[in-house]
Structure formats: C-alpha cells, structure tokens
N, C-alpha and C positions, 0 to 999 in steps of 0.2 A: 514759104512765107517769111516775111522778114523779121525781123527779132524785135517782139512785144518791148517798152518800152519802162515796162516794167517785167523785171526776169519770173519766168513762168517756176522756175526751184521756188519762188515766196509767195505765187496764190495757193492760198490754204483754201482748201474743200471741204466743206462737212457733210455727212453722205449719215443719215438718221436710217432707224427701222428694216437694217439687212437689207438694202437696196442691193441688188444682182450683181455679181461677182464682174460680166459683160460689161458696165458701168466702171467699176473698177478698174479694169486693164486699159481702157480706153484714156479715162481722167490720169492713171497713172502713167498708162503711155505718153501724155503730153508733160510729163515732168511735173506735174503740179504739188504740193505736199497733201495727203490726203489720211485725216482722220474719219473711220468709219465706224458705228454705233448698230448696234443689235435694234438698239429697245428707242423708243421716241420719248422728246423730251416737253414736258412742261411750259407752259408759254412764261413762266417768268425764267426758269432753267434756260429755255430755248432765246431770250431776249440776254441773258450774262455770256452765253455759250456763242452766239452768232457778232458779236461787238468786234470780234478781230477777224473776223471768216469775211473772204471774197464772193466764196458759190457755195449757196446751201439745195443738198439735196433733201427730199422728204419722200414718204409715202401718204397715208391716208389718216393716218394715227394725230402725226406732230401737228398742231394749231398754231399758227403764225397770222398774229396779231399785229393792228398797228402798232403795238406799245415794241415788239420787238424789232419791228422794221425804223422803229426812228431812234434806235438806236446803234444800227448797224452801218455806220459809217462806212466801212469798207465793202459791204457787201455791192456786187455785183448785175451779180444776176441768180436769179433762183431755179431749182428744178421741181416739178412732181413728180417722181416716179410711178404715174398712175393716169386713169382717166381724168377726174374730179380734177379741181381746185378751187373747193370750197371753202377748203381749210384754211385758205390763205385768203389775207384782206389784199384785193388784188387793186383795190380803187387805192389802198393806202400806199403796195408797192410802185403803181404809175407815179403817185405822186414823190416818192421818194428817187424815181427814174432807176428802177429794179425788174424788169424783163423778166415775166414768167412762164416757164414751158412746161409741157405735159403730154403725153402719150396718149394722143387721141382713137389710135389705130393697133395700138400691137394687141390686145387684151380683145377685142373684137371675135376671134373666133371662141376663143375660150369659154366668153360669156354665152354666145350663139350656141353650142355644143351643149354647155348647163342645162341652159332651158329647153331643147331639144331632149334631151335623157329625163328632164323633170315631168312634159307633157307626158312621156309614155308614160313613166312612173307613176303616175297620178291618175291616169287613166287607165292604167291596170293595178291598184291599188298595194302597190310593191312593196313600200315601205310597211305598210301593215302585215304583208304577208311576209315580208323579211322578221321584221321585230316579232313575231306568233312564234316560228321556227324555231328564232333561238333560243325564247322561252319554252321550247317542247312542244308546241300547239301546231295540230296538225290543221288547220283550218281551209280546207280547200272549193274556193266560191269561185260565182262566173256572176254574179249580180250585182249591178253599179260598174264592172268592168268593162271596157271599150277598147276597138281599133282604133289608131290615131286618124287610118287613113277614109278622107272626106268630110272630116270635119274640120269646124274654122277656127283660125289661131286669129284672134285679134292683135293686133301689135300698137301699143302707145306710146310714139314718139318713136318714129322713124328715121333714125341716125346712123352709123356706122351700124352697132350692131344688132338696131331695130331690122338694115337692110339683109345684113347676114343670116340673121335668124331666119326673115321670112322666105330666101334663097332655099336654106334647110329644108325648112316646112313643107316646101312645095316639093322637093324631092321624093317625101315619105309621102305623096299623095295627100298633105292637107291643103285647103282652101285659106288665102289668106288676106284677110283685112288688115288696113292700119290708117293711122290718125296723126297729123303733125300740126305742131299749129304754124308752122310754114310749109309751104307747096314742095313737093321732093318728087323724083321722080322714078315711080313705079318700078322694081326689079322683078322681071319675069313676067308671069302675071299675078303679081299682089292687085290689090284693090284698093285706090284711096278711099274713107269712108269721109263720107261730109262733116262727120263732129267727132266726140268723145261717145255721146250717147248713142250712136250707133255701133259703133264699136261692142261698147256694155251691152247692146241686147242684140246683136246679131252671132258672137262669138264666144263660141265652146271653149276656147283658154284665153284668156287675157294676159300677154304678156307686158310689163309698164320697164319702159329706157327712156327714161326722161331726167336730167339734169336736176339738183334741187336749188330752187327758185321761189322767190316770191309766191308765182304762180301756183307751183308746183306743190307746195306744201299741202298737205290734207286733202290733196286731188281727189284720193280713193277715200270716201268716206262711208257712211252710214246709206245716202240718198242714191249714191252712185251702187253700190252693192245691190240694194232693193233693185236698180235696173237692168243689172245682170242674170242671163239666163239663168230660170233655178235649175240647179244641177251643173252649174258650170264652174271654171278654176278659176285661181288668181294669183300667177305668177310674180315676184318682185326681184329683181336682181339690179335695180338701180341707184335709189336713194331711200333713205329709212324714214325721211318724214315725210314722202309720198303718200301711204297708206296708214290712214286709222287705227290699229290695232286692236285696241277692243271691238270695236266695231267689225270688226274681221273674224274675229272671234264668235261675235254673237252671230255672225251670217253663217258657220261654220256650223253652231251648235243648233239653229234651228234649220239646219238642210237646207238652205238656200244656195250656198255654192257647196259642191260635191267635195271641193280638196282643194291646196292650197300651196304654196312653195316660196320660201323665205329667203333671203341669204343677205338682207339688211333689216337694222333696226334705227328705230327712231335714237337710241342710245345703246352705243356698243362698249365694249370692253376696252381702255387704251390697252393691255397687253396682249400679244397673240397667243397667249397659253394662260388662261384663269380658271377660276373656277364660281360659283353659285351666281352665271347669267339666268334672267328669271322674262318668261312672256307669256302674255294671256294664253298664247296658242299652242304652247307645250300640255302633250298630252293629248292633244287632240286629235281623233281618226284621218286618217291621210291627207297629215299638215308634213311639210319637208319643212324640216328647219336646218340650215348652212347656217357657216361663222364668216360670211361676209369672203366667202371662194371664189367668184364668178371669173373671175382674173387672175386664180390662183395656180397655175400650171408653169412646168419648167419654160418649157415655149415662151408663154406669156411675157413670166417675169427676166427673161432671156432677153426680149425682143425689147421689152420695156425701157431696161438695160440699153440697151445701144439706142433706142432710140431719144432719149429722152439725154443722153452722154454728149452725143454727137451733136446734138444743138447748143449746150451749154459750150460747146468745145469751139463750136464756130462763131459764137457770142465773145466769146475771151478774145478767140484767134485774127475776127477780123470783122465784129461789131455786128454782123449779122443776127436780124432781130425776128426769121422769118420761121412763122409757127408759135413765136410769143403768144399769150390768150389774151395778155392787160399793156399793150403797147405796139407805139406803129410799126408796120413792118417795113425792114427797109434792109438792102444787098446790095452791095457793091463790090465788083470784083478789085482784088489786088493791083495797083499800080504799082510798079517800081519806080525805086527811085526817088518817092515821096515819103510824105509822115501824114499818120492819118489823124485825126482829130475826131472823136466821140463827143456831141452835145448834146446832152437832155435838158430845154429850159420848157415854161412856160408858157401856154401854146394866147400869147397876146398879139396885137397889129403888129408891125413895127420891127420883128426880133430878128430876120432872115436879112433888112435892112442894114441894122447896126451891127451884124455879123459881116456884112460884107463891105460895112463903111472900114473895119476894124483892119480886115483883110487888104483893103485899097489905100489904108493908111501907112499902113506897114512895108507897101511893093510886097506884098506876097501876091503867089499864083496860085488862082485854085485849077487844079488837075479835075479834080470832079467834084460833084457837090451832088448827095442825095438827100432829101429831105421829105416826112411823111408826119404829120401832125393826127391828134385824136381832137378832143373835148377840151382835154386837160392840159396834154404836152405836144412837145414839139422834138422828135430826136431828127437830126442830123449828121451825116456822116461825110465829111471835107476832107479831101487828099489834097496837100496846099506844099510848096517847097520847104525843103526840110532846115534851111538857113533860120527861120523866122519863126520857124511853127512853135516855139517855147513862148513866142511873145504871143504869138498871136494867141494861143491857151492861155493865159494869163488874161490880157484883156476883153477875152469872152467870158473865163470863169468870174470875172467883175461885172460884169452886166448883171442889174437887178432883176434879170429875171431866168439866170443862170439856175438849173439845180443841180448837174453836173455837169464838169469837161474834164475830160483826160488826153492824152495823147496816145493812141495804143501804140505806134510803131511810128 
C-alpha cells in the first residue's frame, strides 16, 4: 500500500470498554497511537475525550451521541465491537461522513449455544434444582420436567443467529418454527410461520433475536404472553426493550408460561462489575437471569476483535467502506502510481458534475472513479494524477455541498 498521506504514527485510536486484545495487535500492527480504556465513558466524557481522536472504538456500554459527533472534527471512522449499534446516533454519524462498523457474525454461535443450554435448563428445571443443592435441599422431582426432543422452538427474527440457533435445534431433535418480518430462507427444515402470532401459540420455547427498533419496542407484552402456550418459555437474548417485564413477571407468577431466561434488560448497569441490579423476575421459579453474556465467550470476543479491526483498518488504509451499517459502500482496488481522494458531500443534483468540471479544469486524469450515494450522502472515491491532486482537494473541499475531502495517499 502506498504511504497514507497522512502518517499513520499520528492517527490516534481510542479503543473504550476492554475491547479484545486481537484488536489491539492488529490496530497496533498498523502503526497507529492507540489509547485503550477498561471502563466506558459518559456521553459528555465521551464528546471532551473523542475532539482529537481519528477512530473510536466502543462496545455496548459507551453512548455516542449527536452532541459528541459534531464535535469530533477529526474523527474518522467509528467501530462497535459488538453486534448492536444502537448506541450510536448513526443518521447523525452519515451526516457528519463518519463510517460505522460492527460485528454482525462473530458472536453468532455463542449466542446460538446460550439459548440451546437455556431451553434444556428450563425444561428440566436446573437452575432450581441447582440453587435447592446448595442450600442443602434435597428436592428430587420429575413433574413440569421435559425432553427437549420433539418439541417446537419458536424463533423471532430470523438473522444470523435466529439461523444458527434453529440449525442447533434441529440437531437435538426439536421442531422448529420462526418469524421474520422479511422473507429469509429456511435452514434445514425450519418452518417459516406466517406471523408473530403463530409463532406464540404453536411453540413450546420462544426464542426473540430481533434488533431494537421502533417496531420492536414492547413487542412481547402483556397481549402477546396471554397468546403463548400455557406452560411454555420465553427466551430473550436480544434487546431489553423487547419484552415487558412486569408483564413477564405476572405471566410467570400466575402459571402461564412455565420458565423463563433473560440475559437483557430494558436498563442495565454501565459497569460490568456492580452491585444492587433490581428486576421484577428475581426470585422467581425457574426464571435464568444472565448480565447481558450471550456474546460473552473468549471465541466471541476473539473474533469480534479482528473482525471489527480489520475494517476500520481498511477504512484508514484505503477508504473502503464495505460492511459500514450508516454509509455507502464503496472498494476500490489500489492503483499505483496515483493519489487517491476521499469525498463525503451531500447526496444533491449536480455534485458528481462540478467534481468533474473541477477535475477537467485542472487537466487532471481520473484513473478511476467510484461513487455510491444513500438518502443523505454521497461518498466518492477518485484515483486522479498525483501532480494536481492538492488542488483539485482544495477545490472540491470548497464546494457548498462538501462535508469532507481528504487525500489518503
């Protein structure tokens, strides 16, 4: 690759929340200066703390707000180290032309495996019979206890590791339902069900992987519960404002669903070590409550690690934007011999025009020219001779409807 245009010794990194060591040697591998953070920071912390940072990493804790993005002149480009990117106002990063990535696949089996060990557990009522033990209680029952195998797992929202899960499922001999509100295509022999409410009354564990959303919010309430078979579970390992909680509670306490298994809340703890978390469903007969694990294994946060490194890396390296969640994608391979030019403007009539009046004004040559527009914006990425490329950066970043250009190389 040819030598960044700016020296890679002075992009400074901030890496929040014990992001994977994997990450580290990677980002450090490319020379970069890399400050890295245990604990996550404050969205007014996090808006003082990112004003000289190029690439901010996070996890699931740090909140990044429009108020910290417009003032982050230098910033770049952003990471998650996670599934999500909730946390981050991602309409406010396009509009500041800030590229945000995320780990849509590495945490996939981890989660899958969870929920797999939850269904048994909850269906041979483990946790209670664990917790009796070690209070000395000899309690040994066969009543409310089941085989998993031939019974049906519901799955809600059929993604990555809606797919995995129901792979699992099918291996231990259960039957498996699921629900997307777009068309996916069947692994194995799952079953698509025609709605939500089939789902709720045809299947023996409900498991819910669905994004938090608009939609999504308060999915699992009060009305949907009442439609769920009585006697049956309700898994959560996705998003915390999915599911009702009181309402969960009371379905619990009057026998309507048999057991239950948690590992998000609608408000969680920013530290990963506290103490006096408080939920309706503490205490209750074979409720699993998790601190929010489903992704939490060495593998996981391993793979997370590199995966989510390696695109910031190639973002830096040579503008590629492919896997971004909030901006066009757009690759182009290395030309030699040229200088490349990065433009995020304003996705108006006219702007691909006055880029290339600028270009034919100057006798420059464009070598290649990629270009992929949203709603919003418009990134571009021109390989032009290197004689002129300072002018011609100059009189693009003057266009009214510039919001960044750089030169990378």
């Amino acid at each position: 690759m040819a030598a960044t245009s700016f020296p890679k010794d002075q992009i400074k990194v901030l890496l929040l929340e014990n992001v994977a060591p994997t990450a580290l040697e990677i980002l450090e591998g490319e020379g970069f200066q890399i400050e890295a953070l245990k604990h996550s920071l404050s969205p007014d912390e996090l808006a003082k703390k990112v004003a000289d940072v190029h690439v901010l990493g996070i996890r699931s804790k740090t909140q990044v707000p429009a108020q910290a993005l417009s003032g982050a002149r230098r910033l770049l480009t952003l990471g998650c180290f996670c599934i999500g990117t909730n946390q981050v106002d991602l309409a406010a990063a396009n509009r500041h032309g800030v590229p945000v990535f995320n780990a849509p696949f590495s945490n996939t089996r981890s989660v899958a495996e969870l929920m797999i060990a939850e269904i048994i557990t909850l269906a041979r009522q483990l946790g209670d019979r664990s917790r009796e033990v070690h209070a000395g209680q000899w309690r040994k029952v066969a009543a409310g206890c089941w085989e998993v195998r031939g019974k049906t797992l519901g799955i809600v929202g059929y993604g990555h590791i809606g797919r995995q899960l129901g792979v699992l499922a099918e291996m231990i001999g259960m039957h498996v339902l699921f629900y997307d509100h777009v068309s996916k295509l069947p692994m194995g022999n799952n079953v698509v069900a025609a709605s939500l409410d089939d789902v709720l009354k045809q299947a023996d564990f409900v498991s819910l992987h669905v994004p938090e959303t608009a939609q999504t919010k308060n999915m699992i309430g009060a009305p949907e519960l009442a439609r769920m078979k009585k006697g049956s579970y309700l898994l959560n390992a996705s998003r915390g404002t999915v599911v009702v909680i009181p309402a969960l509670a009371e379905a619990l306490k009057s026998k309507q669903l048999a057991g239950a298994a948690i590992d998000v809340y609608p408000e969680e703890p920013e530290a990963n070590s506290s103490d006096g978390f408080a939920t309706p469903l503490q205490g209750l007969p074979n409720v699993i409550l998790t601190p929010h694990i489903g992704g939490s294994t060495s593998e996981a946060q391993a793979a997370i690690g590199r995966e989510v490194a390696v695109a910031l890396t190639k973002f830096v390296n040579s503008g590629s934007t492919t896997g971004a969640v909030n901006f066009p994608l757009v690759e182009a391979p290395e030309l030699r011999g040229t200088h490349r030019i990065l433009n995020v403007h304003r996705n108006v009539p006219g702007v691909l025009r006055d880029i290339n009046r600028i270009v034919s004004d100057l006798n420059a040559n464009i070598q290649s020219q990629v270009l992929a527009t949203d709603p919003t914006i418009g990134y571009l990425i021109m390989d032009i001779d290197k004689d002129v490329s300072h002018d011609v950066r100059n009189a693009i970043a003057a266009l009214d409807t510039n919001i960044r250009t750089r030169i990378l190389y």
